[in-house]
C-alpha positions in Angstrom: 90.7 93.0 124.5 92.3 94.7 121.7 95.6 96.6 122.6 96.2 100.3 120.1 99.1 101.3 120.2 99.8 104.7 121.8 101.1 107.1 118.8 104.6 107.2 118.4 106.8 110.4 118.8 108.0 112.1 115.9 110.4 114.5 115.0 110.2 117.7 112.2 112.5 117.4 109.8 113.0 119.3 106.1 114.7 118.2 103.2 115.9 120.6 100.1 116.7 119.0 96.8 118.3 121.3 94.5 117.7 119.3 91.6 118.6 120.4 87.4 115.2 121.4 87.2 113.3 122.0 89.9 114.2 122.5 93.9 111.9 121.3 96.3 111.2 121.7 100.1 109.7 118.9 102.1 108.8 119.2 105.4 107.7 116.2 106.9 107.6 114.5 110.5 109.3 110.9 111.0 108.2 108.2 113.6 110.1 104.9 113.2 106.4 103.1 112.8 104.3 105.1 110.8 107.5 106.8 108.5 106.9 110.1 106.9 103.9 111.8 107.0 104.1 115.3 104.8 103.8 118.6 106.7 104.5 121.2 103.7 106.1 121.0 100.3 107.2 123.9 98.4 109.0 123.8 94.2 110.3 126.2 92.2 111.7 125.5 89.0 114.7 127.7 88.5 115.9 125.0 85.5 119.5 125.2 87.1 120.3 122.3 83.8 119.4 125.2 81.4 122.5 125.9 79.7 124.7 123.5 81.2 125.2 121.1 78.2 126.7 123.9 76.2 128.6 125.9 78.1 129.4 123.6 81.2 128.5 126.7 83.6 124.8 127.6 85.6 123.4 130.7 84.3 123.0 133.8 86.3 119.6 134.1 85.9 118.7 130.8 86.9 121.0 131.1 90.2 119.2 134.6 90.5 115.6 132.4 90.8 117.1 129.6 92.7 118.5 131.3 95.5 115.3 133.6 95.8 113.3 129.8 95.8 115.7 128.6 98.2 115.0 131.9 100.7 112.1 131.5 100.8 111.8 127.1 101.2 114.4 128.7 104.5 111.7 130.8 105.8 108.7 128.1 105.0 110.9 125.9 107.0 111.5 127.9 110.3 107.9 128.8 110.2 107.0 125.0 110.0 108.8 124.3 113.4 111.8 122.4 112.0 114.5 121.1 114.2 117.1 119.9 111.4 117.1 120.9 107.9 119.7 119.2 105.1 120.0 120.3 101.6 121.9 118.5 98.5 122.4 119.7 95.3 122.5 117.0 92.1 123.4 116.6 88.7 123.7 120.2 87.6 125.6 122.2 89.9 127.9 119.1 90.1 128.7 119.1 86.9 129.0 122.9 86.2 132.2 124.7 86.5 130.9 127.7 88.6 129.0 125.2 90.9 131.1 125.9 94.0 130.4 129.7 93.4 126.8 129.0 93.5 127.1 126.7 96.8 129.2 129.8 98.8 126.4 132.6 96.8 123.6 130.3 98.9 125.6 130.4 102.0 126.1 133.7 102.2 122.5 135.1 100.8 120.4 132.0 102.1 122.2 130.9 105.6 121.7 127.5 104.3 124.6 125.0 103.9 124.1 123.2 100.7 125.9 120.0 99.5 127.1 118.8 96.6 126.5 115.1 96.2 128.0 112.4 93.7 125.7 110.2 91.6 126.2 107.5 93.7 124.8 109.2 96.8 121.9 110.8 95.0 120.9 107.2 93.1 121.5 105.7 96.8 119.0 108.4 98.6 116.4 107.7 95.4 116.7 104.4 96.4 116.6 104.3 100.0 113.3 106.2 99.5 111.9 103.8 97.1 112.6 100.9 99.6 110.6 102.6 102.5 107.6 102.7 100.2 107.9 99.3 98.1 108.8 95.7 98.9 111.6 95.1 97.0 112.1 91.1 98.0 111.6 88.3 95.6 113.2 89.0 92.3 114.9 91.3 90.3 114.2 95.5 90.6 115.2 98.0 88.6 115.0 101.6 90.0 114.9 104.9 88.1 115.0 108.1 88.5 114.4 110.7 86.3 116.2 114.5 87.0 117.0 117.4 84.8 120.5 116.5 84.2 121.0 112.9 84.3 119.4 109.4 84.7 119.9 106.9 87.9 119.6 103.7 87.9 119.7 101.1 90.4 119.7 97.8 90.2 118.6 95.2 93.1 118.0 91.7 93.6 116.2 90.6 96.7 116.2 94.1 97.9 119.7 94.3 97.4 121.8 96.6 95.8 123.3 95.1 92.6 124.2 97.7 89.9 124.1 101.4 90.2 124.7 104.0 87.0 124.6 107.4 86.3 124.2 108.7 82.7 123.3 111.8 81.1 120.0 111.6 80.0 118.2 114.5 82.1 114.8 115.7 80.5 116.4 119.4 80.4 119.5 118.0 78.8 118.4 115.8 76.4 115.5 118.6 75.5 118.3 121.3 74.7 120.2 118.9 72.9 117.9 117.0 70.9 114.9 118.3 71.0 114.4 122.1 71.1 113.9 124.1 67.9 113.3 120.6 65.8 110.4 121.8 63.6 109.6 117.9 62.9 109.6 116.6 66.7 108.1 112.9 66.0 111.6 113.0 63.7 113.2 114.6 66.0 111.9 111.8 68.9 112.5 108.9 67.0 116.4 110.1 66.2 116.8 110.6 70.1 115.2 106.9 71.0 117.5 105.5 68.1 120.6 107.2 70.5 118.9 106.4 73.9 118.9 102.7 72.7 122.6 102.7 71.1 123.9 104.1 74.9 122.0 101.7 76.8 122.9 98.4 74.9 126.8 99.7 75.7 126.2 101.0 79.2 123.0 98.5 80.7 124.3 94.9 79.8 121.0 92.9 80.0 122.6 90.3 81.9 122.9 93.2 84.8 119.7 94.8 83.9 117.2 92.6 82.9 113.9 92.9 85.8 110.3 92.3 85.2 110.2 95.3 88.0 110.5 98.9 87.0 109.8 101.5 89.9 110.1 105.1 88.5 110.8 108.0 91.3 111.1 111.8 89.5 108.7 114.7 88.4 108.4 112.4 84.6 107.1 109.4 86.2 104.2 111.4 88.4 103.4 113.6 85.4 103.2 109.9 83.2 101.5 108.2 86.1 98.6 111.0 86.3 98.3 111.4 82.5 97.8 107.9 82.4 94.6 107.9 85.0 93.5 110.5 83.0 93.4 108.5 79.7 92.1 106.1 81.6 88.5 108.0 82.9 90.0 108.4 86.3 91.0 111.7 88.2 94.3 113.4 87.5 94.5 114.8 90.9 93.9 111.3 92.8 97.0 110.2 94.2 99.2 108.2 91.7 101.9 106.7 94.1 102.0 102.8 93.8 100.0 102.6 90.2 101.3 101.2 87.1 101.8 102.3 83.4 102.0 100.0 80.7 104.6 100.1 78.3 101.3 100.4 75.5 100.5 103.3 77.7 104.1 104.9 77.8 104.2 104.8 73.7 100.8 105.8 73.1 101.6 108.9 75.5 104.9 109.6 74.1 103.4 109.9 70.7 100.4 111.5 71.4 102.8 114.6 73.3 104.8 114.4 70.3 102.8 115.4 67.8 101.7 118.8 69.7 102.8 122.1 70.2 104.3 123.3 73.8 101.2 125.3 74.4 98.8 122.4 73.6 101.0 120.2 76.0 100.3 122.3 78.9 96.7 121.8 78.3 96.9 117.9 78.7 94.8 116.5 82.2 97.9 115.5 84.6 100.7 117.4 82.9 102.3 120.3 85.0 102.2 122.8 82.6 105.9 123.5 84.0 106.9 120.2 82.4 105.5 120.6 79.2 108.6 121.3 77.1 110.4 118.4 78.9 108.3 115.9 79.3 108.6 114.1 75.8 112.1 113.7 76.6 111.1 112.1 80.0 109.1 109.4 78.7 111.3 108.6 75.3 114.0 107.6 78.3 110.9 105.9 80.4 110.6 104.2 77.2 113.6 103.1 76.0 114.2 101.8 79.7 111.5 99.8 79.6 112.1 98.4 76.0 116.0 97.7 77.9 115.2 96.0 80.8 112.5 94.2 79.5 109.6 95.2 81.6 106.0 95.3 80.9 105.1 98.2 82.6 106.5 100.9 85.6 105.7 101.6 89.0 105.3 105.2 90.0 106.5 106.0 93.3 105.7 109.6 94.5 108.4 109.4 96.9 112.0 110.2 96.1 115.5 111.9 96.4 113.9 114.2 99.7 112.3 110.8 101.4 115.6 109.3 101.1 117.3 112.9 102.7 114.9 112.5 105.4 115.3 109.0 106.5 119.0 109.5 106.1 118.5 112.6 108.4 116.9 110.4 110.9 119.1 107.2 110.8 116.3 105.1 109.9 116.7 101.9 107.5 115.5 101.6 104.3 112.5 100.0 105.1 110.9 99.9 108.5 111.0 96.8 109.8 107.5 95.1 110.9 105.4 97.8 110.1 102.2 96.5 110.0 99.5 98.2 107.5 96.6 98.4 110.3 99.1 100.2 112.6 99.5 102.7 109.7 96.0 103.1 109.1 95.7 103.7 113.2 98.0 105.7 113.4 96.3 108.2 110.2 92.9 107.6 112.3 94.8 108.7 115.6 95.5 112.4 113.8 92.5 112.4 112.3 91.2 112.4 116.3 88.9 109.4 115.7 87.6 107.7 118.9 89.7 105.1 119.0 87.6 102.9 121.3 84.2 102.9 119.0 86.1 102.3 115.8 88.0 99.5 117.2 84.9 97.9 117.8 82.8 98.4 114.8 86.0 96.9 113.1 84.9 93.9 114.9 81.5 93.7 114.6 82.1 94.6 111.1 85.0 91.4 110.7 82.1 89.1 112.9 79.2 89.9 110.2 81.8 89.5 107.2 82.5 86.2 108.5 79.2 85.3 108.4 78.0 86.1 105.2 81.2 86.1 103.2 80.6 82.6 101.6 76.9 83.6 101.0 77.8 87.0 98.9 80.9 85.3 97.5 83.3 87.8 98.8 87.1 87.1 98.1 89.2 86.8 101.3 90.7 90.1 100.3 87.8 91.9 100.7 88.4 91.2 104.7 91.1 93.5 105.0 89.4 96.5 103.1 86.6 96.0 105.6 89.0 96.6 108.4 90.3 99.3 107.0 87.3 101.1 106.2 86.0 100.2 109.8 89.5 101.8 111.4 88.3 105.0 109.0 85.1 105.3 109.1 84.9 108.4 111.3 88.5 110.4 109.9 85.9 112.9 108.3 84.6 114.7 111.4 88.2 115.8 111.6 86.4 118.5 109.3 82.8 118.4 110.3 80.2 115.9 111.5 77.2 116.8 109.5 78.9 115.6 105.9 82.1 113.3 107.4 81.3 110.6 105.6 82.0 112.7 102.2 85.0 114.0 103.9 85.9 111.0 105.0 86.2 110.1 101.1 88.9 112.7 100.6 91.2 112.2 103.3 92.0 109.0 102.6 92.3 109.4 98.9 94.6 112.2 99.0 96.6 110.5 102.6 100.4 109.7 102.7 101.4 106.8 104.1 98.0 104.9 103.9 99.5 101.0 103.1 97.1 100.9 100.3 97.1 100.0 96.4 95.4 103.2 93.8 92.6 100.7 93.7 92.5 99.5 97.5 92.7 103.5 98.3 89.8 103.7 95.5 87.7 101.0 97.4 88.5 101.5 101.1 87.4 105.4 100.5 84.2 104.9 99.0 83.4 102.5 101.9 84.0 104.8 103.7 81.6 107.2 101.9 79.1 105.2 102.1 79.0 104.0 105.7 75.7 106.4 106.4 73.6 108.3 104.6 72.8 107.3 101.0 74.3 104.3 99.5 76.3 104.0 96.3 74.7 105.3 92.8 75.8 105.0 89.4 75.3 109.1 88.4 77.6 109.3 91.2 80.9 110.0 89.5 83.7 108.7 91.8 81.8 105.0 92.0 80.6 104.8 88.0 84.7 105.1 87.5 85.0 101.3 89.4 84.9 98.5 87.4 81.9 96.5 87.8 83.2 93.9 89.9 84.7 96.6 92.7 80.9 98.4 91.9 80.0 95.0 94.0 83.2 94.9 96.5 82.3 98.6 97.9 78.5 97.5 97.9 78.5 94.6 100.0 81.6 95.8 102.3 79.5 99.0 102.6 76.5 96.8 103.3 78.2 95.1 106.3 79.9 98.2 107.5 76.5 100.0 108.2 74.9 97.4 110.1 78.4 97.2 112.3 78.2 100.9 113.0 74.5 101.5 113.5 75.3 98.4 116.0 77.2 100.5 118.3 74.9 103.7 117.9 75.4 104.8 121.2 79.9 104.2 121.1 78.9 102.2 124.3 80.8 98.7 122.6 77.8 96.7 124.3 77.1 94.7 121.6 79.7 91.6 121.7 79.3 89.8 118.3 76.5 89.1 116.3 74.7 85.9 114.9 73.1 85.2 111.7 69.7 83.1 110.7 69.3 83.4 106.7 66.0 82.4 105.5 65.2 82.8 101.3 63.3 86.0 101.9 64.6 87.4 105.5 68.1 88.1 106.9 68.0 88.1 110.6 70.7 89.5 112.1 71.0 88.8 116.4 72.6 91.0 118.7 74.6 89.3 121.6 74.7 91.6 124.4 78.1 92.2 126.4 76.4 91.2 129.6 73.0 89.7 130.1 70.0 92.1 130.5 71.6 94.9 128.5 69.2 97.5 126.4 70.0 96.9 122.7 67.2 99.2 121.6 69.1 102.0 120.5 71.7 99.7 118.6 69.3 97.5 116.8 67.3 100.8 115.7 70.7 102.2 114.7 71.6 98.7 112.2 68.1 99.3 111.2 68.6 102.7 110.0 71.5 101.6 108.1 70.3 98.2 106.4 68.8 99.6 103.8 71.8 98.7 101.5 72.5 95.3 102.7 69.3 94.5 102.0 70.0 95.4 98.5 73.2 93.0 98.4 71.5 90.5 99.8 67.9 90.6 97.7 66.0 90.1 101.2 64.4 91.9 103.8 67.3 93.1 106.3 65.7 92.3 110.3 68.4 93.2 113.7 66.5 92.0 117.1 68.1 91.5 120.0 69.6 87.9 120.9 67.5 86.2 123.0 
């Protein structure tokens, strides 16, 4: 008998990260198991760092925008059902000399009590964040995050906290000081990489710094990790948390965006046209960092500095400790409102067929758990209708928090997803063409068995215990077991029928479910 867990209680929480150039609102709920699962987010970007490097003070104007932003994240929030709130401020309005002013302006306009934190408690909350999301045991990591004014970075060995730097090397700052008004910018680039490099041989001593793990948390990474997918053929607006950009990729980028104007920047697939003037600074730091610590390539993580508020909020530890991915996955089917019992049970029809005929379609041992997933998810889609759920099925998952998958596990679990009724998978059909051939086959056969498994328990009456299998050169033959002798398998074997249309495909024979005798 399988046990689910009963869902966990949660609590509402909302972080505000007043940040050198942007200040976002998250609202999220937390449950010790599952984590954060996102409720709202709201950004503004008041660029509070515009100014700053000259005249060490925040302009009005941009405290003008920010409070206004801030007023209404409040309202956002209270709406939302919060029950705690904390906001921080970083790099700029620590470092400018009116900063205080503009903490008591937000207290008195806003309500909101707004702290000032040091670099070490703002690379310490990056961090944090980073560790709920990543296993960081087993070597050497090297965290980095991004802002407006100033770069963190935090080193870790085994998951522990080794090294931890500040420096000023923001996107805004390094834009107004080295970049802005240069007619020639790839001149202007290369002079600021030849400075980035000459700071971080002085302040990242490789013997400190060295990883063959870079995880990048901050609006420069997520811009570079969706520009990259959409170099690479994929969609932009997929999620981009958890993929990796080659160094290749960072340079070829980096000069690419270099040789444009502002205007055509904002036109680029995966850019926020918001980041367009900053973002070659961004990734002429991603670069040099890389080229430092000697890594081959950067993790995005679409978590950061508000992830790390929230867990702080609710006393949890960096990582949760023995969460298991398939009580993740249940616990995303659980709001989804999927009957819990029926997709508990195709995921173990679906494991008994996969078991059967893994060695005879060459499926890697891998290809096991995406099965359970998509099993566990089949149904999430009738959270917004029946008739087309399997299509909507498709888009929850790949646009999900908290789903323990990889870009391409996500990729693979949702289109098994799709394709666990109707029509099977086509080549005009955008979102599959995309796979590489070899996942073309993963989703086909997984898909394959996951039809038979659900048209075997038509009726959501679990009376079909297990299957067996008798494989002949021409003929599949696939025998339900009854849960007790005598049952009517009728309408499950017409169900599998219905549905082995695709198998039949993978398996280059004629598809036959009868009832065990």
């Amino acid at each position: 008998m399988t046990v689910v867990p009963l869902p966990e209680r949660r609590e509402r929480l909302a972080a505000i990260d007043v940040g050198s150039n942007s200040v976002r609102l998250l609202v999220a709920e937390y449950g010790p198991h599952s984590g954060i699962t996102v409720i709202d987010e709201v950004k503004e970007a008041p660029r509070l760092a515009s100014g700053v490097a000259q005249t060490g003070r925040l302009d009005p104007a941009a405290m003008d925008r920010a409070v206004e932003g801030l007023r209404r994240m409040v309202s956002v929030a209270e709406r939302r059902g919060v029950t705690r709130t904390a906001a921080v401020a970083t790099a700029a309005v620590r470092e400018a000399a009116n900063g205080e002013e503009f903490i008591r302006r937000v207290k008195a306009d806003v309500g909101l009590d707004l702290r000032i934190i040091d670099a070490g408690t703002e690379a310490a909350l990056s961090y944090r964040s980073v560790a709920h999301h990543f296993p960081l045991e087993g070597g050497r990591t090297v965290v980095a995050d991004i802002g407006g004014g100033s770069l963190e970075l935090i080193g870790a060995v085994d998951g522990l906290i080794e090294h931890s730097i500040s420096l000023p090397f923001g996107a805004v700052r390094l834009t107004e000081l080295h970049l802005a008004g240069r007619p020639d910018q790839r001149a202007a680039v290369k002079r600021l990489r030849e400075y980035l490099r000459r700071q971080f041989r002085r302040k990242l001593p490789i013997r400190d710094w060295s990883a063959t793990t870079l995880i990048g948390s901050g609006g420069s990474f997520t811009n570079l990790g969706r520009m990259a997918a959409a170099r690479r053929g994929l969609s932009a607006a997929d999620p981009v948390h958890g993929s990796s950009v080659t160094i290749a990729e960072v340079e070829h980028l980096l000069d690419w965006l270099s040789g444009m104007s502002q205007e055509k920047r904002a036109e680029v697939e995966g850019l926020s046209p918001q980041r367009a003037d900053i973002i070659v600074a961004g990734l002429a730091v991603t670069a040099e960092v890389l080229e430092r610590i000697e890594a081959r390539e950067v993790k995005i993580s679409a978590f950061g500095l508000r992830e790390g508020l929230l867990l702080e909020m609710a006393g949890a530890d960096a990582a949760p400790a023995a969460v298991e991915p398939l009580r993740l996955i249940r616990e995303f089917a659980e709001r989804c409102h999927v009957d819990r019992r029926h997709a508990e049970h195709v995921r173990i029809l679906a494991l008994n067929i996969f078991d059967l005929l893994a060695d005879k379609l060459d499926a890697a041992d891998e290809e096991r758990g995406l099965l359970e997933a998509a099993a566990l998810l089949h149904d999430v889609g009738q959270l917004v209708s029946y008739r087309k759920h399997h299509k909507h099925g498709y888009q929850l998952i790949m646009h999900a928090d908290r789903l323990p998958f990889s870009p391409r596990e996500r990729h693979i679990v949702a289109l098994v997803t799709r394709y666990h009724r109707r029509r099977g998978p086509r080549k005009k059909q955008a979102d599959f063409a995309a796979l590489p051939k070899a996942d073309q086959a993963v989703v086909r056969r997984l898909a394959g068995m996951l039809r038979i498994a659900e048209g075997l328990d038509r009726g959501h009456t679990a009376i079909v215990e297990k299957v067996a299998v008798e494989l002949c050169p021409t003929r599949l033959t696939i025998r339900a077991v009854p849960r007790y002798a005598g049952a009517d398998l009728s309408l499950e074997c017409w169900g599998a029928e219905e549905q082995a249309d695709l198998l039949a495909k993978v398996m280059a024979r004629e598809v036959v479910i009868e009832p065990a005798v």
